[in-house]
C-alpha positions, 0 to 999 in steps of 0.5 A, a space after each residue: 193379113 199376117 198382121 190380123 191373124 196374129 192380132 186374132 190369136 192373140 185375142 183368142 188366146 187372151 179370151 180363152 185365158 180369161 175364161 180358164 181364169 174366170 172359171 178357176 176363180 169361180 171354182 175356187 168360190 164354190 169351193 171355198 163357200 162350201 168349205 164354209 157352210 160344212 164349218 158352219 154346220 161343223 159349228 152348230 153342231 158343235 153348239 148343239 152338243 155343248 148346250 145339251 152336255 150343259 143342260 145334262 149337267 145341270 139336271 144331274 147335278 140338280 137330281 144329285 142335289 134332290 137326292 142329298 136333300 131328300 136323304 138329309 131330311 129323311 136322317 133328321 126326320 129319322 133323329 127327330 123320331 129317335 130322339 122324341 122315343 127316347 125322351 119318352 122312355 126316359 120319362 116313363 123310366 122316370 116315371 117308374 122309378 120315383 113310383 117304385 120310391 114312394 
């Protein structure tokens, strides 16, 4: 009789071991899959913001192009109209002068 209490202890000390064992495993589990999913989120929003940081880049980079483009030609139009001004007053100096000659 001694015999099967001490077997029957041993078995329900082995069975609450293995279930302490068992919810500690499982425990660490969850944890550990939320510890992954919280990276995971860290992750894509890490993505997120990367994309969208480029992309503001990009589209300041292409207004600062638009603008330096849109200054340039406005300075060679600016040049053009100067420099057909000057071609007419210099014809027309010309002109006024070989009218004063004759």
């Amino acid at each position: 009789e001694k015999e099967a209490q001490e077997k029957a202890q041993r078995e329900e000390k082995m069975r609450l071991e293995k279930e302490a064992k068992d919810k500690a495993d499982r425990e660490a589990q969850e944890k550990a899959q939320r510890e992954e999913k919280i990276t995971a989120q860290e992750k894509a929003q890490r993505e997120a913001q990367e994309k969208a940081d480029r992309e503001e880049k990009i589209r300041l980079e292409k207004e600062a192009k638009d603008k330096a483009d849109k200054e340039a030609q406005e300075k060679a139009q600016r040049e053009e109209k100067m420099r057909l001004e000057k071609e007419a007053k210099d014809k027309a100096d010309r002109r006024s002068t070989r009218g004063r000659k004759d």
